[in-house]
FIDRENDO-383042 format. One record per residue (C-alpha): x, y, z; residue in three letters. Coordinates in steps of 0.25 Angstrom, whole numbers, padded with zeros to 4 digits, always signed. Each point is the difference from the previous one (the first is absolute). Example, Ala and Ser with C-alpha at 12.3 -4.5 7.8 and 13.67 -1.06 7.14 Angstrom:
% FIDRENDO-383042
+0049-0018+0031ALA;+0006+0014-0002SER;
***
This chain:
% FIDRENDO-383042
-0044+0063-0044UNK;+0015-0001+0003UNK;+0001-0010+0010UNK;-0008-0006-0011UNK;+0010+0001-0012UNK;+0014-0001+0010UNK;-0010-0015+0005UNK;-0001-0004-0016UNK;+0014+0002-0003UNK;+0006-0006+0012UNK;-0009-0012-0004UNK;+0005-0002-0015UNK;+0014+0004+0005UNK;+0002-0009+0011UNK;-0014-0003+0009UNK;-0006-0009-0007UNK;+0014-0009+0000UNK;+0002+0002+0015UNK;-0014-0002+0003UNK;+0001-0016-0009UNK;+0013-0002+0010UNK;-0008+0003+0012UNK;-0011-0009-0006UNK;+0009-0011-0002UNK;+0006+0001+0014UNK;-0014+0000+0007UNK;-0004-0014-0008UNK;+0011-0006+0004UNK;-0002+0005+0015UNK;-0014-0004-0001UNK;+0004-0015-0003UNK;+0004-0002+0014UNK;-0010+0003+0012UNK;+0011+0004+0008UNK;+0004+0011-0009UNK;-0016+0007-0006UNK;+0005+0012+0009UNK;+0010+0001-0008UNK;-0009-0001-0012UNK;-0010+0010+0004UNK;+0010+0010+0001UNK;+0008-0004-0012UNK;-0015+0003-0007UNK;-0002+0014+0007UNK;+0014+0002-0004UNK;-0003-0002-0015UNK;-0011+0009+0000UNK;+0009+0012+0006UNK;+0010-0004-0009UNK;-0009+0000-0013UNK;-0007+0015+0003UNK;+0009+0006+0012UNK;-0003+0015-0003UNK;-0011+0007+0010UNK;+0002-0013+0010UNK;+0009+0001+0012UNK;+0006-0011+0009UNK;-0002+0001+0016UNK;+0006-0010+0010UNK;-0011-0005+0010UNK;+0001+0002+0014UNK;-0004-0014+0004UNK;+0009-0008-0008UNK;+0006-0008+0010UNK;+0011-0009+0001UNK;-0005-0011-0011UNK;+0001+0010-0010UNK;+0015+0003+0004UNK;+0001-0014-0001UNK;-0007-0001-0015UNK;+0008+0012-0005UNK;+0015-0007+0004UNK;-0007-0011-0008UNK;-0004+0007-0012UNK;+0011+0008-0001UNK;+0008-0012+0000UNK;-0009-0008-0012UNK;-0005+0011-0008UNK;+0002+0014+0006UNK;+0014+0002-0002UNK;-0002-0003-0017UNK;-0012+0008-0002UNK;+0007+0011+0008UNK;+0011-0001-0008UNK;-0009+0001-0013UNK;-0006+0012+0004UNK;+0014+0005+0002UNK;+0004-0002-0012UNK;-0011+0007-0008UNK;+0002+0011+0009UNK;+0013+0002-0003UNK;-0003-0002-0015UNK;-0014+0010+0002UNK;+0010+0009+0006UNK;+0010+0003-0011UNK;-0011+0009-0008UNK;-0006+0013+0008UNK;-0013-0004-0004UNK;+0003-0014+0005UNK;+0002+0004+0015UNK;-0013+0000+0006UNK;+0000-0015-0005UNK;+0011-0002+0005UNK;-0003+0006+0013UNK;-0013-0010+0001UNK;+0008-0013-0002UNK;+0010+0003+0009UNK;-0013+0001+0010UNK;-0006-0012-0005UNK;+0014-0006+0001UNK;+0001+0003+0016UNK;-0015-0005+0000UNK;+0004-0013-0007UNK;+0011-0002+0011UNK;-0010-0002+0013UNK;-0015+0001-0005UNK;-0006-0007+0011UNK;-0007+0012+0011UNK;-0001+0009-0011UNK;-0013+0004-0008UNK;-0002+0009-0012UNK;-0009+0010+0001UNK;-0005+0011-0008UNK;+0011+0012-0001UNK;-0006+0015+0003UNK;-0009+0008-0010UNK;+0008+0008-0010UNK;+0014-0008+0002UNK;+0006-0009-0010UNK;+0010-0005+0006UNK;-0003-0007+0014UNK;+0009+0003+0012UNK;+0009-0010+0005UNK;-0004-0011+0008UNK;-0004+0002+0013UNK;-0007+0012-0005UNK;-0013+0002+0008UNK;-0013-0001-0009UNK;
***
């Protein structure tokens, strides 16, 4: 129930816009055959983005060296200003006690958005609202 109510507010306050800036990023990814990876991930990203609460990220032990390769890239094209949205609104979630698990999740989301490739999100444990930080084991 509350990971239900904190996931409603974070989407009116600042998911749902997130998530159409993930959105937009993975079009304009997807234009390209090259760059669909990028896409892809852009679109897991958006979901994450858009109802973060009772999911967790973990890092894949078999991405290999193309997915060091694509995050240098995405940091460079999109990473770094979507990281530095989610900064942002943390900081602004932050000022307000009640903000300060928001802000908390979108300073997660913010070192997610910085290298997305070789990591998958997954359900977060029973009973916890907030998800561990990445690299936590599911």
């Amino acid at each position: 129930m509350l990971r239900t109510i904190a996931n409603v507010l974070w989407l009116v306050l600042h998911g749902f816009w997130m998530a159409l800036a993930y959105l937009a990023a993975g079009l304009i990814a997807c234009v390209l055959v090259v760059t669909i990876p990028f896409g892809i991930a852009s679109f897991r990203l958006a979901g994450y983005a858009l109802w973060p609460f009772g999911r967790t990220v973990v890092r894949r032990p078999t991405a290999g060296t193309m997915s060091v390769i694509g995050n240098v890239i995405w940091f460079l094209v999109a990473g770094l200003w979507l990281a530095i949205a989610h900064v942002a609104a943390g900081i602004a979630f932050c000022v307000t006690i009640i903000g300060i698990p928001f802000g908390i999740a979108s300073f997660k989301l913010a070192i997610l958005a910085l290298a997305p490739l070789g990591a998958e999100v997954v359900d977060a444990a029973p009973g916890s609202i907030m998800a561990p930080a990445l690299g936590g084991r599911r």
